[in-house]
PAZAPA-4460 file (N, C-alpha, C; in steps of 0.05 Angstrom, whole numbers, plus 32768, in hexadecimal, padded with zeros to 4 digits):
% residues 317
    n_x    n_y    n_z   ca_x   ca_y   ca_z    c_x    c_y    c_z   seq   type   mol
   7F61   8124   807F   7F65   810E   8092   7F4C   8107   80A1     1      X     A
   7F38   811C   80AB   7F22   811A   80B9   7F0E   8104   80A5     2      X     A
   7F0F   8109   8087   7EF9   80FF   8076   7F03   80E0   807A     3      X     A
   7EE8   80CB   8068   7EE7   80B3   8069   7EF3   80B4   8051     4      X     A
   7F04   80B6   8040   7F0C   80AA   802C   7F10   808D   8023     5      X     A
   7EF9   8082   8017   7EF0   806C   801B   7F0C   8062   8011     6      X     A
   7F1D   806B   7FFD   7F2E   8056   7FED   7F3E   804C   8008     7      X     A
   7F4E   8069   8017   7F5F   8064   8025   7F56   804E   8043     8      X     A
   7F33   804B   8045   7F2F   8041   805F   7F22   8020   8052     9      X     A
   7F1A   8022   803A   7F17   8002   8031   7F25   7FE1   803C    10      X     A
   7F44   7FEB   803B   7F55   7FD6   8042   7F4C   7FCF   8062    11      X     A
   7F44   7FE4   8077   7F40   7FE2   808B   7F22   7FDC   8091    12      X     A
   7F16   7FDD   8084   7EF6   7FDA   8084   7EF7   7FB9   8088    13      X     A
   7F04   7FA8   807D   7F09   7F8D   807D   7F0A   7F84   8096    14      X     A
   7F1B   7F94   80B2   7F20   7F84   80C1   7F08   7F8A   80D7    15      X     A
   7EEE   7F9A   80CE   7ED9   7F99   80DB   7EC5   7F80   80DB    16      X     A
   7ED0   7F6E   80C1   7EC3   7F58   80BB   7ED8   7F3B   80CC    17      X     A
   7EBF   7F2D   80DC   7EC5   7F16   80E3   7ECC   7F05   80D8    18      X     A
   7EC8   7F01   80B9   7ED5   7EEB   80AB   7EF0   7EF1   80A6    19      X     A
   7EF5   7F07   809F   7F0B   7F13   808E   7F24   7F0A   80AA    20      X     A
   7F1A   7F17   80C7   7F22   7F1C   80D8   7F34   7EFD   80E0    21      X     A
   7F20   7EEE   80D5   7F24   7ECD   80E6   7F39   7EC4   80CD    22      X     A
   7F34   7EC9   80B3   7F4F   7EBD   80A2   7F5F   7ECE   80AC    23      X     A
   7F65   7EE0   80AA   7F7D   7EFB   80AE   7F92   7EE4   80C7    24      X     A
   7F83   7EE4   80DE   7F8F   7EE0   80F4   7F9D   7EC0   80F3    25      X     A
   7F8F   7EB3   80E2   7F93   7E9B   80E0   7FAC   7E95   80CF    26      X     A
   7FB0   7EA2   80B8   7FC1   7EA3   80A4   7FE6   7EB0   80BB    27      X     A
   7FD4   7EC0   80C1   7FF5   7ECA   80CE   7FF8   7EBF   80E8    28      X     A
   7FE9   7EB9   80F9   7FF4   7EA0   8117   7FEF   7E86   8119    29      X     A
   7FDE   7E83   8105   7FDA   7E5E   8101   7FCC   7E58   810E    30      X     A
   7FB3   7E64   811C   7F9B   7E63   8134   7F8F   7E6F   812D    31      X     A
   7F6F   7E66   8135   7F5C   7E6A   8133   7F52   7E80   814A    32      X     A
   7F47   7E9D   8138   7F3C   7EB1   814A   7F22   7EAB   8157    33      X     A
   7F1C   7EA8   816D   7F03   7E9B   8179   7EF1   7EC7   8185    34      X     A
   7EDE   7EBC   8181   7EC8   7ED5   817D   7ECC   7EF1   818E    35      X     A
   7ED4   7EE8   81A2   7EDA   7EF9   81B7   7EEB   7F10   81B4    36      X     A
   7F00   7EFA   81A9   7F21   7F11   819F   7F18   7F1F   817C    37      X     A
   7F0B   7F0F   816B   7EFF   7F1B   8155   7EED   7F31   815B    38      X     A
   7EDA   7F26   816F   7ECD   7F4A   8171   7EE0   7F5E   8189    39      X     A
   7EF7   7F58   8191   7F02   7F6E   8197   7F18   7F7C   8189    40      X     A
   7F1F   7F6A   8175   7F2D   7F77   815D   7F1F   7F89   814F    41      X     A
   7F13   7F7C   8146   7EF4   7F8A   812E   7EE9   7FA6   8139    42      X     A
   7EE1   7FA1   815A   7ED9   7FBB   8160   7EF2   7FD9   8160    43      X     A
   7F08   7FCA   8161   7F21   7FE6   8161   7F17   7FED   814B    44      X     A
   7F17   7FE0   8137   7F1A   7FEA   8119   7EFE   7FFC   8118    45      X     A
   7EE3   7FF9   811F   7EC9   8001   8118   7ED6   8017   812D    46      X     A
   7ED6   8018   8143   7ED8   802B   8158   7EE3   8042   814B    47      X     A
   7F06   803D   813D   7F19   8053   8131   7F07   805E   811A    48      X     A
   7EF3   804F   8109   7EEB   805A   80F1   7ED5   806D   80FC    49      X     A
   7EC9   8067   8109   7EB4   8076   811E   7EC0   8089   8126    50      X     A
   7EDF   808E   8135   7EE4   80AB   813B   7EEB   80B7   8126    51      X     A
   7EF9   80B0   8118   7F00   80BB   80FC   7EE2   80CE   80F0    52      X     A
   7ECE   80BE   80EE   7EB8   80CD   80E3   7EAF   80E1   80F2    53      X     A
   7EB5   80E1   810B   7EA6   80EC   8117   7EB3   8107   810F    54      X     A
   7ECD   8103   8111   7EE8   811D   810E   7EEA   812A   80EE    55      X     A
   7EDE   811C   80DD   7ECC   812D   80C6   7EBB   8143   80CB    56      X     A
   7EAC   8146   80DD   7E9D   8156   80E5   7E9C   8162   80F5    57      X     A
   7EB3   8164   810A   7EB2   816B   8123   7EBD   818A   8125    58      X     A
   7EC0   819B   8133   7ECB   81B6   8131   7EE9   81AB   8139    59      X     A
   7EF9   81C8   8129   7F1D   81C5   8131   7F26   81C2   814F    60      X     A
   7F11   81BF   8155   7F22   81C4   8172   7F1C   81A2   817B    61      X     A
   7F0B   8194   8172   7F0F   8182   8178   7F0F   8162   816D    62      X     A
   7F1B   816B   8152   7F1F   8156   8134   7F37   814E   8143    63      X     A
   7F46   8159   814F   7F72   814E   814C   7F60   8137   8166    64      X     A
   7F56   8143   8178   7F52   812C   8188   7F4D   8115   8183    65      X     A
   7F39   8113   8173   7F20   80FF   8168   7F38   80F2   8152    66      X     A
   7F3F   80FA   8149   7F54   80EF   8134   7F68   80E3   8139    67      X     A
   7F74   80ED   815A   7F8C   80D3   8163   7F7C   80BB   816F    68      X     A
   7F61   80C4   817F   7F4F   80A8   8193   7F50   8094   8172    69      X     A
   7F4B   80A0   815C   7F43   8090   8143   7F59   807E   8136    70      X     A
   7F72   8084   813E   7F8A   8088   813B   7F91   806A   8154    71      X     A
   7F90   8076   8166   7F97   8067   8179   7F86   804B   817B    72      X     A
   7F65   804E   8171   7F56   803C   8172   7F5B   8023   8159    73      X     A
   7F6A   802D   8148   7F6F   8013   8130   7F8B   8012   8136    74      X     A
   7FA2   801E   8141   7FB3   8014   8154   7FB4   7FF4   8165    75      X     A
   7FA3   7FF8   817C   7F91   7FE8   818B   7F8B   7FCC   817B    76      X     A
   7F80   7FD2   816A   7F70   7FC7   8156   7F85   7FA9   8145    77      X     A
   7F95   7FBF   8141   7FB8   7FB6   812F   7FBE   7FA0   8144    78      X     A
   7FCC   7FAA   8159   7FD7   7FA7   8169   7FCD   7F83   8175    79      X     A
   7FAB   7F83   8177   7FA5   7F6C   8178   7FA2   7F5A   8167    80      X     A
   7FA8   7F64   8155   7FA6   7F4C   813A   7FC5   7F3D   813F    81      X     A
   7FDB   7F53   8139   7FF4   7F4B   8134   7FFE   7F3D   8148    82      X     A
   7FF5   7F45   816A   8008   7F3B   817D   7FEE   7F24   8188    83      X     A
   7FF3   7F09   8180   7FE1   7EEF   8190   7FDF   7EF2   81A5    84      X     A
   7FF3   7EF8   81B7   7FF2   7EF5   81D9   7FE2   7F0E   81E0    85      X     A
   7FDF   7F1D   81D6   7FD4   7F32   81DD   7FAA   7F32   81D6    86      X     A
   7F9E   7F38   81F6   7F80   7F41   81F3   7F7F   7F57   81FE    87      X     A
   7F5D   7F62   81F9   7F64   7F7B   81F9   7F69   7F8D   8220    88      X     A
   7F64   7F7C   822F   7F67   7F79   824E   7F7F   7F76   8255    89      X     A
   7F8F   7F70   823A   7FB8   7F67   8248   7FBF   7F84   8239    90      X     A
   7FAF   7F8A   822A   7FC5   7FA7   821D   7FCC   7FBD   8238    91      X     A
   7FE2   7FCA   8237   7FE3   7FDC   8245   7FDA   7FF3   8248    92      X     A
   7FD2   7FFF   8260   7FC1   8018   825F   7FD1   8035   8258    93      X     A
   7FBF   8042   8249   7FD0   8058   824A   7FDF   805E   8224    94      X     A
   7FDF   807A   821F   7FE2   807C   8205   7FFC   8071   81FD    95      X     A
   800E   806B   820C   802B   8068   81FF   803A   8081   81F6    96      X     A
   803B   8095   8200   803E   80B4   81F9   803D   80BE   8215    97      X     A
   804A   80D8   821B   804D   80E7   8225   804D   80FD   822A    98      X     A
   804D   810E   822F   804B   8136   8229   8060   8137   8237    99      X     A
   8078   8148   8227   8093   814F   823F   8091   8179   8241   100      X     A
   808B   8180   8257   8089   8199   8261   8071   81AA   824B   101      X     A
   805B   81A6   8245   8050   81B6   8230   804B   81CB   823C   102      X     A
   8041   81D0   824E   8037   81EA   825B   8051   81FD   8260   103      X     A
   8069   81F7   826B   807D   8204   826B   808D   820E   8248   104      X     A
   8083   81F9   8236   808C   8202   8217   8076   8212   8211   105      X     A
   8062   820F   8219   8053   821E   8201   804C   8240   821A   106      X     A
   805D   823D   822D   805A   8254   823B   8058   826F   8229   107      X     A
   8070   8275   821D   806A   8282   820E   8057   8294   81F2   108      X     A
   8053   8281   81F4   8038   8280   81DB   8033   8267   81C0   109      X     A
   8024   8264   81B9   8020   824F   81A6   8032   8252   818E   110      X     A
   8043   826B   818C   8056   8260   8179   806B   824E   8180   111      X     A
   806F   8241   8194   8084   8230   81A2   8069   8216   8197   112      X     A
   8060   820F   818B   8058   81F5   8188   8060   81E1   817C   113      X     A
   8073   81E9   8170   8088   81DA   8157   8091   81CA   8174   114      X     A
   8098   81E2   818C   80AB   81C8   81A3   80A3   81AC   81AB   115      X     A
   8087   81B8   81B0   807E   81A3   81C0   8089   8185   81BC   116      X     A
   8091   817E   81D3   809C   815B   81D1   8091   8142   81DF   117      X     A
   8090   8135   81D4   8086   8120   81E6   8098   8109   81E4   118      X     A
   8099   80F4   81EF   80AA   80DA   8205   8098   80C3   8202   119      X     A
   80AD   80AC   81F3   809C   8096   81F7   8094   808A   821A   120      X     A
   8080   8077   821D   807B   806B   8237   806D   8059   8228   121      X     A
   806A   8041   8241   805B   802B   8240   8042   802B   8237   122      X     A
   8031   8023   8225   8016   8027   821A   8011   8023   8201   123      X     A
   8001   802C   81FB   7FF5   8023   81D9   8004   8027   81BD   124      X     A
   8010   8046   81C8   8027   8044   81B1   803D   8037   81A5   125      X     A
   804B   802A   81BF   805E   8019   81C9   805E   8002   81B4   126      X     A
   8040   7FF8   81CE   802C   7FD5   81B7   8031   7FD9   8196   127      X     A
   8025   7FF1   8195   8024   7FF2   816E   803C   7FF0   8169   128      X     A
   804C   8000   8167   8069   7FFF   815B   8075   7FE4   8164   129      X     A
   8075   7FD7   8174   807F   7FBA   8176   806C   7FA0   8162   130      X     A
   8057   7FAE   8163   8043   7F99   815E   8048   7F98   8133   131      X     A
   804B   7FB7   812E   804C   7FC1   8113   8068   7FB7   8102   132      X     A
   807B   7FC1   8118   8093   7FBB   8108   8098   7FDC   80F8   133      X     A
   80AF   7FDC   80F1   80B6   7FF5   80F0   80BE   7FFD   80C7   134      X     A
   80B6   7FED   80BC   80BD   7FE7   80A1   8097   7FF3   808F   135      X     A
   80AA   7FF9   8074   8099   7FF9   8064   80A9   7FFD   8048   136      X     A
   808F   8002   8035   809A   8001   8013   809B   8020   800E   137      X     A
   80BE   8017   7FFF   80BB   8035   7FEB   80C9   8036   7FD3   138      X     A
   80CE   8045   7FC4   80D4   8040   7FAA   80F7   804A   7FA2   139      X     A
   8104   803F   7F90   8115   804E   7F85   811B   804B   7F6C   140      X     A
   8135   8050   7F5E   8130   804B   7F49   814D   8042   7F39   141      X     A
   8147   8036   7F1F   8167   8028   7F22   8170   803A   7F0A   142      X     A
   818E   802B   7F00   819A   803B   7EF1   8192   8052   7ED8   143      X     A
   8176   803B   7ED3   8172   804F   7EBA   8156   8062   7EC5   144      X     A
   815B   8067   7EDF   813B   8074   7EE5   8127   806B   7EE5   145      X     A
   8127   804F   7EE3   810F   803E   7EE3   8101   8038   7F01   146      X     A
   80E5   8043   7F08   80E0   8042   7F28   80DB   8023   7F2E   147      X     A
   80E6   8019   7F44   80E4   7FFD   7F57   80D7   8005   7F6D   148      X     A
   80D2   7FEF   7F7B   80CF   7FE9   7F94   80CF   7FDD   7FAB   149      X     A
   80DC   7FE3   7FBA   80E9   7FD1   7FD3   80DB   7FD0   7FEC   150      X     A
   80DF   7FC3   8004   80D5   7FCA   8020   80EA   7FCA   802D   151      X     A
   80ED   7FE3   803B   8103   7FEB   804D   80FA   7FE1   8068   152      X     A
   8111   7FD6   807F   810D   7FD5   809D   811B   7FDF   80A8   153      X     A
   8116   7FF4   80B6   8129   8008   80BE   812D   7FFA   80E5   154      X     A
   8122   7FE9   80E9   8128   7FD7   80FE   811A   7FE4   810F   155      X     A
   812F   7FD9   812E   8120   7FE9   8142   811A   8007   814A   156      X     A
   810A   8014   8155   8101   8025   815E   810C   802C   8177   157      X     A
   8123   803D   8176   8131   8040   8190   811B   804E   81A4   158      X     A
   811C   8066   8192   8107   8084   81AA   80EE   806E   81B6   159      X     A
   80E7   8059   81B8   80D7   803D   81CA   80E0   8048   81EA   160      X     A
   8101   8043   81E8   810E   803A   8202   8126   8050   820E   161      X     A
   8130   8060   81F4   8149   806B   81FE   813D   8087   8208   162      X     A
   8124   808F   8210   8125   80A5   821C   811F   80B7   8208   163      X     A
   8128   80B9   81E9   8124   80D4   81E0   8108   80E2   81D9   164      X     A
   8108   80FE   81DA   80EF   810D   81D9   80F3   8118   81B9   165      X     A
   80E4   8115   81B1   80DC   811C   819D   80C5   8136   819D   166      X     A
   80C9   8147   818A   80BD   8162   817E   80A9   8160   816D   167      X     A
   808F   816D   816A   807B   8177   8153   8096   8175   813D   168      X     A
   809D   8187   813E   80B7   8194   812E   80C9   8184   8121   169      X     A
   80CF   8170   8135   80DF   8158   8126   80CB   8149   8116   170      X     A
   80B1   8146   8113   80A0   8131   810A   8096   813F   80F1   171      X     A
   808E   815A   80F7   807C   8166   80DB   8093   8174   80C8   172      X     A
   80B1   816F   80D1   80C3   817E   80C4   80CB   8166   80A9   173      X     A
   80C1   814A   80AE   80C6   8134   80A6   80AA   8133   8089   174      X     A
   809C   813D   8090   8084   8134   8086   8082   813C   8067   175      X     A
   808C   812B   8050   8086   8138   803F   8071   8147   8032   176      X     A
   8057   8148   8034   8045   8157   8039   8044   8167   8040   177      X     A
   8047   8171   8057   8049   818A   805B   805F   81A3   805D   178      X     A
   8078   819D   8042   808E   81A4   804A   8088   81C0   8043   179      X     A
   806F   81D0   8033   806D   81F0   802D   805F   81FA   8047   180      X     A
   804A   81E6   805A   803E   81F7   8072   805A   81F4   8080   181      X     A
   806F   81E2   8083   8080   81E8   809A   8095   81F6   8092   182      X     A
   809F   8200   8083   80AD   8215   806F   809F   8236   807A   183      X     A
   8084   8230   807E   806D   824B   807F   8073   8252   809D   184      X     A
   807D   823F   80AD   8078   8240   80C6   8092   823D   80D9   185      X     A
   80A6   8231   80CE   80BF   822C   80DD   80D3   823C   80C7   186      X     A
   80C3   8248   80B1   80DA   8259   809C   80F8   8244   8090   187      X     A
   80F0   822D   8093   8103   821E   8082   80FC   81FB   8078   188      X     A
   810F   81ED   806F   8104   81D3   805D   8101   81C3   8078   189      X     A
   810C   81C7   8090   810B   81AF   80A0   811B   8199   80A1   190      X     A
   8110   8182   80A1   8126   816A   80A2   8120   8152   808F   191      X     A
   8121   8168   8073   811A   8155   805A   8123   8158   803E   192      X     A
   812C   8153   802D   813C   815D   801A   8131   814B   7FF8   193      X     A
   8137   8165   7FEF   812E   8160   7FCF   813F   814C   7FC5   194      X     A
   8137   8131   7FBF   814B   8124   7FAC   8142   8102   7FA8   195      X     A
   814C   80F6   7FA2   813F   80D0   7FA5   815E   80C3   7FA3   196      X     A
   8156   80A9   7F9E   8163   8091   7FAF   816E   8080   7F91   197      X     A
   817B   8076   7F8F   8182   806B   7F75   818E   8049   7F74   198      X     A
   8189   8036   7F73   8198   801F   7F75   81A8   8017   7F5A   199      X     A
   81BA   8017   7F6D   81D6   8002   7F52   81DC   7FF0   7F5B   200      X     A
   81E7   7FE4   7F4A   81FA   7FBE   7F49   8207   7FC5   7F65   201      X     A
   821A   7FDA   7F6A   822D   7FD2   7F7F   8229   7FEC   7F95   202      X     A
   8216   7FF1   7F95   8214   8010   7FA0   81EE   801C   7FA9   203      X     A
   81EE   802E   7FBA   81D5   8042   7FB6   81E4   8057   7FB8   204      X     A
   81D1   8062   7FA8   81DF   8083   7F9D   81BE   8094   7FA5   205      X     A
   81CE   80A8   7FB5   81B3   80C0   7FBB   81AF   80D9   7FB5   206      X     A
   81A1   80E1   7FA5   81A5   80FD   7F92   819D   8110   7FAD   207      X     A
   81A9   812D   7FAA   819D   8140   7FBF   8198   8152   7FB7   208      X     A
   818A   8164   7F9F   8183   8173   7F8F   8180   8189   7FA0   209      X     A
   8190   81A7   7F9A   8193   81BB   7FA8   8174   81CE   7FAE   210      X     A
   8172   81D2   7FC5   8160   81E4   7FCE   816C   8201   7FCF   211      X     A
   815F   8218   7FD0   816A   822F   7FCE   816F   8234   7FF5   212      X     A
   8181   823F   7FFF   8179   823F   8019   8186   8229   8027   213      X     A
   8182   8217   8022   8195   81FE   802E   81BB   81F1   8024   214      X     A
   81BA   81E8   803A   81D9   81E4   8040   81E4   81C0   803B   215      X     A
   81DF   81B4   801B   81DA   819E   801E   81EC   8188   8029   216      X     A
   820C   819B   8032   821C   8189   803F   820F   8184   8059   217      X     A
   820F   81A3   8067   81FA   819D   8081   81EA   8186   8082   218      X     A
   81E0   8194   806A   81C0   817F   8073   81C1   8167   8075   219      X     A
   81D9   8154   8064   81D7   8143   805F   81DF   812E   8088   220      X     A
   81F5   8140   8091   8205   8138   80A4   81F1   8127   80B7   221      X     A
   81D8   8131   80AD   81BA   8126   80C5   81BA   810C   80BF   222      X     A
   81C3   8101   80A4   81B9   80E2   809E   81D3   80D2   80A9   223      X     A
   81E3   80DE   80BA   81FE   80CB   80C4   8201   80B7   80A7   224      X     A
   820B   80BC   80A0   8219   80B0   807F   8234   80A0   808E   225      X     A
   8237   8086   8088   824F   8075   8089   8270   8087   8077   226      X     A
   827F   807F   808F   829B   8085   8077   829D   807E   8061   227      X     A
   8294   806F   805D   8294   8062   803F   828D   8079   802C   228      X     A
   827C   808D   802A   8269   8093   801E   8277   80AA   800B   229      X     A
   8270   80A1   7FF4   827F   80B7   7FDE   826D   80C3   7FD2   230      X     A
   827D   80E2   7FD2   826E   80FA   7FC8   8272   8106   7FB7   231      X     A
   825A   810C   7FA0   826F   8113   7F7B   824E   8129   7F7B   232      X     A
   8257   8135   7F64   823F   8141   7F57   8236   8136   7F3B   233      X     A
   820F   8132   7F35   8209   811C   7F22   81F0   812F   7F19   234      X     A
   81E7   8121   7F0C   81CA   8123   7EF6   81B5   8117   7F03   235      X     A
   819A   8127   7F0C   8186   8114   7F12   8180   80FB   7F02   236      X     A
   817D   80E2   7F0A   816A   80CB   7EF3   815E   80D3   7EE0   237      X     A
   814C   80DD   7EEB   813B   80E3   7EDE   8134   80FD   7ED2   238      X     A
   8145   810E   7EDF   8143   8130   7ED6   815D   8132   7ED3   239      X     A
   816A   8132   7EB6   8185   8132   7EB7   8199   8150   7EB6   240      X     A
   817E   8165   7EB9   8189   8181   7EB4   818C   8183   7ECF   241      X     A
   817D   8175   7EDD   817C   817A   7F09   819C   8178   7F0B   242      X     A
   81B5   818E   7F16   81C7   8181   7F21   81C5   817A   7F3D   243      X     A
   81D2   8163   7F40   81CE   8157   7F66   81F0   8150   7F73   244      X     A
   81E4   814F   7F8A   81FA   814A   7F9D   81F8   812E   7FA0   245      X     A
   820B   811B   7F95   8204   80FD   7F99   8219   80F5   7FB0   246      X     A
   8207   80E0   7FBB   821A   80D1   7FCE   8212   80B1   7FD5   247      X     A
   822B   80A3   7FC7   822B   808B   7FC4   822E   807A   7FDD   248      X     A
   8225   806D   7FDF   8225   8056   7FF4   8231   8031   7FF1   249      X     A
   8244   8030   7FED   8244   8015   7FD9   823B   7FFD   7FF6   250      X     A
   821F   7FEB   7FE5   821C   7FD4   7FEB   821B   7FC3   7FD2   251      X     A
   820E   7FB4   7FD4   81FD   7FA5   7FBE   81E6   7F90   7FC8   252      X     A
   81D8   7F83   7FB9   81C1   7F6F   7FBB   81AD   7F79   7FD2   253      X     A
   81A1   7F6C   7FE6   818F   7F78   7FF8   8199   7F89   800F   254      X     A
   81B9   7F8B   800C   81C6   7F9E   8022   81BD   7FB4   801D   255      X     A
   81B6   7FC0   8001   81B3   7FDC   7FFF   819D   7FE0   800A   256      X     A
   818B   7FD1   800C   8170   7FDE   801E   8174   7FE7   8031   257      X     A
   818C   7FE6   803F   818D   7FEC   8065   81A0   8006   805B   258      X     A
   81AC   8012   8050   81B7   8022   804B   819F   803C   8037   259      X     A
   8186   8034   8031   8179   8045   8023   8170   8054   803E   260      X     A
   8172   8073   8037   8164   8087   8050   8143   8081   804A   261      X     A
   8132   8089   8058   811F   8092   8056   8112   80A5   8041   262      X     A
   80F9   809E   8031   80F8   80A9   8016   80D6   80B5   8019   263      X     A
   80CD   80C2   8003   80B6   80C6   8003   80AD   80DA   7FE9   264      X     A
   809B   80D3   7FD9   809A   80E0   7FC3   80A9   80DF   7FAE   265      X     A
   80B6   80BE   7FAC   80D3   80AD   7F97   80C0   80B3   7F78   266      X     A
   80A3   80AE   7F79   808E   80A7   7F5B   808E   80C6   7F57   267      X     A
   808E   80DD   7F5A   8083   80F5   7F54   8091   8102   7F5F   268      X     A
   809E   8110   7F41   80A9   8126   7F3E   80CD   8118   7F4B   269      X     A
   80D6   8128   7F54   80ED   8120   7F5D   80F2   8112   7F84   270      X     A
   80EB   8113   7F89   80DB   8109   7FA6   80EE   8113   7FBB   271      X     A
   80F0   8106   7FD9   80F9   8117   7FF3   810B   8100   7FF9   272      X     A
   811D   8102   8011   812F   80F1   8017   812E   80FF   8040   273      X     A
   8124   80EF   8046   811F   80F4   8064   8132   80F6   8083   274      X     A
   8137   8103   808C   814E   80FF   8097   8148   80EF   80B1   275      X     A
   8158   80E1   80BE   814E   80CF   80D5   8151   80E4   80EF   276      X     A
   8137   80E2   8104   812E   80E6   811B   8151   80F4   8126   277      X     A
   814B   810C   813B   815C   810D   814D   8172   80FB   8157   278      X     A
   815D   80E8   8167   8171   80C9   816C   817F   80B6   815F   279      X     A
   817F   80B8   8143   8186   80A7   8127   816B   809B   8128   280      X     A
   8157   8090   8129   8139   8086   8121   8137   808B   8109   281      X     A
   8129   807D   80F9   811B   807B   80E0   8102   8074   80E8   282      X     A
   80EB   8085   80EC   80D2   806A   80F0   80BC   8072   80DF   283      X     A
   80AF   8065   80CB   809F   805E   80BD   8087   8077   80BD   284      X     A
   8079   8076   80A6   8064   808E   80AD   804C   8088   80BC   285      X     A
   8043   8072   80BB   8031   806D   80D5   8034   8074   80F0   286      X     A
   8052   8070   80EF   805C   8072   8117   805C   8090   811E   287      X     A
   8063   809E   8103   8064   80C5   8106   804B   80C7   8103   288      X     A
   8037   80BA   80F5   801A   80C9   80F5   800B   80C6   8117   289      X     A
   801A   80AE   811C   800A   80AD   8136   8013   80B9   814F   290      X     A
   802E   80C6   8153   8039   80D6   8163   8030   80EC   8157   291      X     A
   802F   80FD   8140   8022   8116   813B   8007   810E   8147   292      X     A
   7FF2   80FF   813F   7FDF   80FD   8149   7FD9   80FE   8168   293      X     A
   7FED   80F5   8176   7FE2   80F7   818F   7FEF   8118   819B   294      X     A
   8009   8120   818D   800B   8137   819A   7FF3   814E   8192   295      X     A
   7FEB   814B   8181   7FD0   8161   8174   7FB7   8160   8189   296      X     A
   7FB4   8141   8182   7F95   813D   819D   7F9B   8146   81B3   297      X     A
   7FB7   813E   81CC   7FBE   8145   81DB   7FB7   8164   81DC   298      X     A
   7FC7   8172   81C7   7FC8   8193   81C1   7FA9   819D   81C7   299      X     A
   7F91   818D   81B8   7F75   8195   81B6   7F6D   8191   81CD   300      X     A
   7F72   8176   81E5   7F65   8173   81F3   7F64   8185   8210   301      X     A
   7F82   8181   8214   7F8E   8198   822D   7F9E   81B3   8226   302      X     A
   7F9A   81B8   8212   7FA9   81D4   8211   7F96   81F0   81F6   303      X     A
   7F81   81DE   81F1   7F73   81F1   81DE   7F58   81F6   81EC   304      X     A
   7F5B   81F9   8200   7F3E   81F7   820E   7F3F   8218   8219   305      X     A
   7F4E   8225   8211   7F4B   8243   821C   7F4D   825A   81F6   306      X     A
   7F31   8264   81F5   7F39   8266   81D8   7F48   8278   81D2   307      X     A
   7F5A   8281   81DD   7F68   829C   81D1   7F89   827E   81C9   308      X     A
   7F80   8264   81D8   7FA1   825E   81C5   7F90   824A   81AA   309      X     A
   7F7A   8249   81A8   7F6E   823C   8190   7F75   8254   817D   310      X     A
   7F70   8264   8186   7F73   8286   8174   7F89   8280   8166   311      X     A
   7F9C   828C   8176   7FBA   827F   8170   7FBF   8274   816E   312      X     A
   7FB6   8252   816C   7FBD   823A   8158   7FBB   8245   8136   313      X     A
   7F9D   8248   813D   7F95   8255   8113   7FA6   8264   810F   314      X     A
   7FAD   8278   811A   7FB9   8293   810C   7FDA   827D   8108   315      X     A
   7FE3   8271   8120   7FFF   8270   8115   8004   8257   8109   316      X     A
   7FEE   8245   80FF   7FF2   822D   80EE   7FDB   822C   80DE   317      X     A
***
């Protein structure tokens, strides 16, 4: 995450350029970006790639930091492209994030870090997620196992307004990436499950391919499933020796998109099926990379500054 991987930072390298900057803005509000607001766009973007590099090289104790300012700085960045009314003097101050009791959770010792929670508030995080929108593309596949691709909108973003706190724990338990370090560390799958997403004529059907250890009626109860929802046992698509726990959903045409859970890893291998947030939330992987990101920096900035809990960060992650 610290490296420049040029492939992944290319698309964004664009909006450091003033021309690019001035069609971009033009095409999506029908106005002309005048220099001022172009170089304060432009600079989020150079600024975030600038901390980013810097956090290539920086020691562990102080990459998570450098990686949310980097984080937060093409945020910023976003934020003024997408929202017109907004310069960078009207944004609100302040990260959009919160720390709820850390010193009292991590009293104990740094194995309580999974707790740590934080609380939306007014500020930059806020901006992005309104400014972003809460949708993106993912894949499934239809009757004969053939992979598609759709864009899901999982809508609004309650945890904005309703108060809820959210966990490390709830966020990295989600992450398909890292589901063997959080397995290593919380000793179970978390809040994510082996299986993919299937579209039919009158229906989505969701395979749940058994884990050893898990409870897949349980598990499932997290995705609040409609009454509707019928439950048989089937054949993976695509792995037809896989037996799964299916559970049907009948829509049809673009209804089924609002009814698809959260997916990740649909192209390879047999992929994950995500369970929604504490609060019912679905939100996008950008919006979790940037709440992980700020609880980490947060973590680096005010609570790793005594080295016996850096100690105990390494040893217990």
């Amino acid at each position: 995450m610290g490296t420049l991987d040029r492939k992944l930072w290319e698309p964004l390298l664009r909006f450091e350029s003033r021309d690019y900057l001035t069609r971009y803005y033009h095409k999506r509000h029908d106005r002309q970006l005048n220099a001022q607001r172009a170089h304060e766009i432009g600079a989020c973007f150079t600024q975030g790639r600038e901390y980013f590099a810097s956090a290539s090289s920086a020691s562990d104790t102080v990459q998570p930091l450098l990686l949310y300012y980097g984080i937060a700085s093409l945020g910023r960045g976003f934020t003024l492209l997408r929202n017109s009314a907004k310069r960078e003097e009207s944004l609100t101050p302040g990260h959009g994030l919160t720390t709820v009791e850390w010193p009292k959770t991590l009293q104990p010792g740094i194995s309580e870090v999974l707790k740590l929670k934080v609380q939306s508030a007014k500020g930059g995080f806020q901006e992005f997620v309104e400014a972003a929108g809460n949708g993106q593309s993912y894949a499934w596949f239809d009757e004969k196992g053939q992979l598609g691709h759709f864009r899901n909108d999982f809508g609004e973003v309650s945890l904005l307004s309703d108060g809820s706190q959210l966990s490390l724990g709830d966020l990295l338990s989600r992450e398909a990436d890292l589901i063997s370090e959080y397995e290593t560390i919380d000793m179970g799958w978390g809040n994510i499950d082996l299986g993919c997403v299937v579209a039919l004529d009158d229906r989505i059907r969701l395979h749940f391919a058994p884990i050893q250890g898990t409870d897949l009626r349980s598990a499932m109860e997290g995705y609040n499933f409609s009454t509707y929802a019928q439950f048989s046992q089937g054949s993976h698509p695509r792995y037809p020796i896989l037996q799964t726990l299916c559970v049907d959903l009948p829509s049809a045409g673009e209804e089924r998109k609002k009814l698809a859970p959260m997916v990740a890893g649909q192209e390879n291998h047999v992929g994950w099926l995500v369970r929604p947030l504490p609060n019912g939330d679905n939100i996008i992987d950008i919006h979790r990379m940037y709440l992980e990101a700020y609880i980490l920096g947060m973590l680096s900035r005010y609570f790793l500054r005594n080295g016996w809990v850096f100690c105990e960060v390494k040893k217990g992650i």
